[in-house]
N, C-alpha and C positions, 0 to 999 in steps of 0.2 A: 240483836240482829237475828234474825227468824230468816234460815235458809232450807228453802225446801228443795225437793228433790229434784225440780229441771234448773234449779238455779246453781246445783251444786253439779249440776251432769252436763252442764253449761260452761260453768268454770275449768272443769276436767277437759272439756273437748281445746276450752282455748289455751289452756297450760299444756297440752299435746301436741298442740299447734302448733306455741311458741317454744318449746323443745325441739318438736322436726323440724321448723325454721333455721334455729341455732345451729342445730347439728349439721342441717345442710349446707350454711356458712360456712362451720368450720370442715366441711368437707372438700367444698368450691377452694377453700382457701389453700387446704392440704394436695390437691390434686395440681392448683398453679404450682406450688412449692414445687412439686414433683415434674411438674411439666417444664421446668426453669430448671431444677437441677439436667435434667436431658439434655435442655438446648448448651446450657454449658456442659455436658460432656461430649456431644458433638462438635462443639466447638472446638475443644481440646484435640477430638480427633483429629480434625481437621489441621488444626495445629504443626499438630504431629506428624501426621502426613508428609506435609508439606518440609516438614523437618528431615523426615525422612531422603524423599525423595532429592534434596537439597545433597545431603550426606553421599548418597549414591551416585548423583552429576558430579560429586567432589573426589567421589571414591574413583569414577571411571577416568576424568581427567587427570588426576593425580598419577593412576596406572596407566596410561596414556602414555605421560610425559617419561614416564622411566623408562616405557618399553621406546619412545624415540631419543632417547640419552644414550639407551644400547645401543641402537642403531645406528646415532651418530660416528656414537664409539666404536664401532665396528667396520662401517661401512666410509664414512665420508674423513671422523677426525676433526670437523671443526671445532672453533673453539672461540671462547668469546672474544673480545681486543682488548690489548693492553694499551697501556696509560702512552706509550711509543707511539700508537697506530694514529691517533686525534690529530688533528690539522690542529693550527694555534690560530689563524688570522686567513686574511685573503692574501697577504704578501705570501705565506708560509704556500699556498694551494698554488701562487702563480709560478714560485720557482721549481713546483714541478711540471709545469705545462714545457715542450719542448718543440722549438722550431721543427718547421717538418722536410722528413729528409729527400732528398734527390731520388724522385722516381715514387714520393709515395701517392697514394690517390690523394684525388681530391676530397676535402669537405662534404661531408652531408649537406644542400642546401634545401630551405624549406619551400614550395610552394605557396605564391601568394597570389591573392586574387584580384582580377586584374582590375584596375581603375576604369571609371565607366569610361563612355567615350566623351559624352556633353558635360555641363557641369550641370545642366537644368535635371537630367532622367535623373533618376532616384536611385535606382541599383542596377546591376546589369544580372540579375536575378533572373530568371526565364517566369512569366507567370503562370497563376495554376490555371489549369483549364479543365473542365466537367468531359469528364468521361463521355457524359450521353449527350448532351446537346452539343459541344463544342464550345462554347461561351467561357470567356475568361473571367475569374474575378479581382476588382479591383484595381481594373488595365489605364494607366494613364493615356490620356488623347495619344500621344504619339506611337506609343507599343497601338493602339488600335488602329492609326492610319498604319502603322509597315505588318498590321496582320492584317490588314486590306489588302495590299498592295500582295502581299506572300501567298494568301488566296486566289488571286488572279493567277500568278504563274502556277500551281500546284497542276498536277497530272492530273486528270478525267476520274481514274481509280479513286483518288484520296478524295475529290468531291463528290462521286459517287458513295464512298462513306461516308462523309459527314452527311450527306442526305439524307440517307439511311437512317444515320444517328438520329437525325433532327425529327424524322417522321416514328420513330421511336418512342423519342420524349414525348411527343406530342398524344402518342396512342396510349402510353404510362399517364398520362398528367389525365387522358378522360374518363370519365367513372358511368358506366352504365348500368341500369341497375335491370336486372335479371329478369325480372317479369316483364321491363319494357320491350326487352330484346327478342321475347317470346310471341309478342303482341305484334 
């Protein structure tokens, strides 16, 4: 085999090639290495951290509770119940309740809400009504005939405001556009 001199300077260039190639693999390769060991030592940090800062909400809590054990100790006295203190049943709770004596007050009674009038109206609920128009929503016929009727008697004043209101919504709800209004 007869190798001459660009055949040989030939060969040289591409085994230089395939050297820088290699090398730069195992460079690409050594540098993930390195960028992997990072991220798990970040991680760890983070780890830790967290470890940390766990240790320190356990430290303040813990010193917390001594500094209100003093204080209990010192100031109030309480103290946890003994095995005496526990009710046994509902019998055991009734025979402490006691008749009540000559001249004591009354009971607490609860307020309840009273039962509508018809058995047909739904709730005796007042319904919602819009701020700016007046208009109720979701009014059965008969709540809108006795707000019929309640509109009639109302004072001059209060319909002079709902008017007001009404011509309100009406000038809210139109949209004029700017250049019209100029024209």
């Amino acid at each position: 085999m007869n190798l001459t001199r660009d055949r040989v300077h030939s060969i040289g260039w591409i085994s230089v090639l395939l050297v820088c190639g290699a090398m730069t693999i195992g460079l690409t390769l050594r540098v993930n290495a390195v960028k992997s060991q990072v991220h798990d030592a970040e991680k760890s940090i983070v780890y830790v951290q967290r470890d940390i800062d766990f240790l320190e909400t356990e430290f303040q809590t813990r010193s917390n509770q001594q500094a209100l054990k003093q204080l209990n100790d010192l100031e109030f006295g309480y103290k946890a119940p003994g095995a005496g203190q526990y009710i046994e049943g509902e019998r055991q709770l009734a025979a402490l309740g006691k008749a009540a004596a000559p001249g004591a007050p009354e009971p607490i009674r609860y307020a309840n809400a009273e039962a509508p009038a018809d058995k047909d109206s739904e709730s005796s609920l007042l319904a919602m009504v819009s701020p700016v128009s007046g208009a109720t929503a979701a009014v059965p016929e008969k709540a809108e005939k006795s707000q019929e009727t309640a509109t009639k008697d109302l004072d001059p004043e209060l319909k002079a405001l709902k008017h007001d209101a009404a011509s309100l919504s009406k000038r809210l709800a139109r949209i004029e556009l700017a250049e019209a209004a100029q024209q």
